[in-house]
C-alpha positions as a Markdown table, in Angstrom:
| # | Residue | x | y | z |
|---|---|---|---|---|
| 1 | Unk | -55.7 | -49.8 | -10.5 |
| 2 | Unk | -55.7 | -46.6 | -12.8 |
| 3 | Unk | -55.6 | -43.1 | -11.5 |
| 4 | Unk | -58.4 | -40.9 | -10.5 |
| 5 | Unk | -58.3 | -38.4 | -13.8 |
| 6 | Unk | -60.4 | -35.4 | -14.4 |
| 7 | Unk | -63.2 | -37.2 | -16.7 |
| 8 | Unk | -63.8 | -39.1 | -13.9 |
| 9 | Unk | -63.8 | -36.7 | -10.9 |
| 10 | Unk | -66.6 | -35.5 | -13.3 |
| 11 | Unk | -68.4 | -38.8 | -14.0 |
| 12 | Unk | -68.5 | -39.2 | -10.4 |
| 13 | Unk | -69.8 | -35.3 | -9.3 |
| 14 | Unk | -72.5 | -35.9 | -12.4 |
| 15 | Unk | -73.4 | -39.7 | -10.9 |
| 16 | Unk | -73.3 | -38.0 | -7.1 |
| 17 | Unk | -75.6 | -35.0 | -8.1 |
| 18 | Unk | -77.8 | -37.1 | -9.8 |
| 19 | Unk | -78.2 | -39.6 | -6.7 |
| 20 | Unk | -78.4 | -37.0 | -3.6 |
| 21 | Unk | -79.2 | -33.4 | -5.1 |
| 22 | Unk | -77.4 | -30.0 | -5.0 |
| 23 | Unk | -78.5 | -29.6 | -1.7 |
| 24 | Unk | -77.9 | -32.7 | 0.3 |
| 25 | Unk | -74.4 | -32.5 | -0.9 |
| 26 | Unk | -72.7 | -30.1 | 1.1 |
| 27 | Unk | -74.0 | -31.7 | 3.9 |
| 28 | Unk | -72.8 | -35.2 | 3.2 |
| 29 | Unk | -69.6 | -34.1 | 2.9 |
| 30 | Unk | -69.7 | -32.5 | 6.3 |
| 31 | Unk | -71.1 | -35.5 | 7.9 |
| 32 | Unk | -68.2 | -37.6 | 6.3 |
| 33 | Unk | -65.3 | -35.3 | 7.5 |
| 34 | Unk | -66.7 | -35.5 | 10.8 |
| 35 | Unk | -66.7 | -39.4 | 11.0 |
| 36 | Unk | -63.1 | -39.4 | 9.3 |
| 37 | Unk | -61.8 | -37.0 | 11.5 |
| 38 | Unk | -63.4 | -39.3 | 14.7 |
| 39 | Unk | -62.1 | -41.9 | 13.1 |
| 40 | Unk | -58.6 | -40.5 | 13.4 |
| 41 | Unk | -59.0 | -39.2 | 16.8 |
| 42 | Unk | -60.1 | -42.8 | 18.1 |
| 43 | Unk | -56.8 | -44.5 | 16.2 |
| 44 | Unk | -54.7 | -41.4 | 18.4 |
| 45 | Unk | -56.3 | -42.5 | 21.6 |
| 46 | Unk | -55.3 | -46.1 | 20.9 |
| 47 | Unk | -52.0 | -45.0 | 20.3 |
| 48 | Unk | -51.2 | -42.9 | 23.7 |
| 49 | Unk | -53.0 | -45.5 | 25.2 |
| 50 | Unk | -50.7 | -48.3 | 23.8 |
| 51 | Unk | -47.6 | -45.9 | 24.7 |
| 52 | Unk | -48.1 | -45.3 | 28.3 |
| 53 | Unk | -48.4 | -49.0 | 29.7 |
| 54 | Unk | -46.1 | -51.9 | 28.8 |
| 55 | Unk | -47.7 | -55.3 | 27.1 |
| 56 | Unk | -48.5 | -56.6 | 31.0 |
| 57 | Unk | -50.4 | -53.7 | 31.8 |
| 58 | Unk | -52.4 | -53.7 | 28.6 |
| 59 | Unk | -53.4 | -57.0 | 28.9 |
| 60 | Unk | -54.7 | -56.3 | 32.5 |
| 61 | Unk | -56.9 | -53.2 | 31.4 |
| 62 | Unk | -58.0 | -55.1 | 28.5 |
| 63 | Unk | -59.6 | -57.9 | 31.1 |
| 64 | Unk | -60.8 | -54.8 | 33.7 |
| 65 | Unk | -62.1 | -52.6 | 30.7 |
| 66 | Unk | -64.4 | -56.3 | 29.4 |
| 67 | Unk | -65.4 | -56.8 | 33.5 |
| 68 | Unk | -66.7 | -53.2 | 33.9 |
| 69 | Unk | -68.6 | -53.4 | 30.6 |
| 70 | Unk | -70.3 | -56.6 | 31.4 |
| 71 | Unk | -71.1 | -55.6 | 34.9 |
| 72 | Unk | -72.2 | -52.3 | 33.9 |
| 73 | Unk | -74.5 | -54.3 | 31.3 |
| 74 | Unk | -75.4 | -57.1 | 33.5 |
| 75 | Unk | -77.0 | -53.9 | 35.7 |
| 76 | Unk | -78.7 | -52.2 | 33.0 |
| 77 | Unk | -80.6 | -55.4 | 31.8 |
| 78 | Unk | -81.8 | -55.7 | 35.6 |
């Protein structure tokens, strides 16, 4: 796969211009930064999580975490 050159940063500002406007734009950039960047904070969480308790443990809040959200939907529906 070939690099990402300056023709085609332009091809693809003309092509993205062309499809969403000058003024959408800035706010689709925004709106991707702040998905990346909750991305990002969800794979940390995971992480910390996954640190603190040994495989055991995981396993066990894995099964509570599944219980609580089926309960918690199983009261919703009622």
């Amino acid at each position: 796969m070939g690099q990402l050159s300056i023709p085609h940063l332009i091809l693809l500002i003309i092509i993205l211009l062309i499809f969403f406007g000058p003024n959408r734009l800035p706010q689709l950039g925004q709106s991707l930064g702040k998905a990346i960047r909750g991305f990002k904070e969800g794979l940390n969480e995971v992480n910390v999580d996954a640190k603190d308790v040994g495989p055991q443990q995981q396993i066990r809040h894995a099964d509570n975490t599944v219980q609580q959200t089926t309960t918690e939907t199983k009261k919703e529906n009622t």
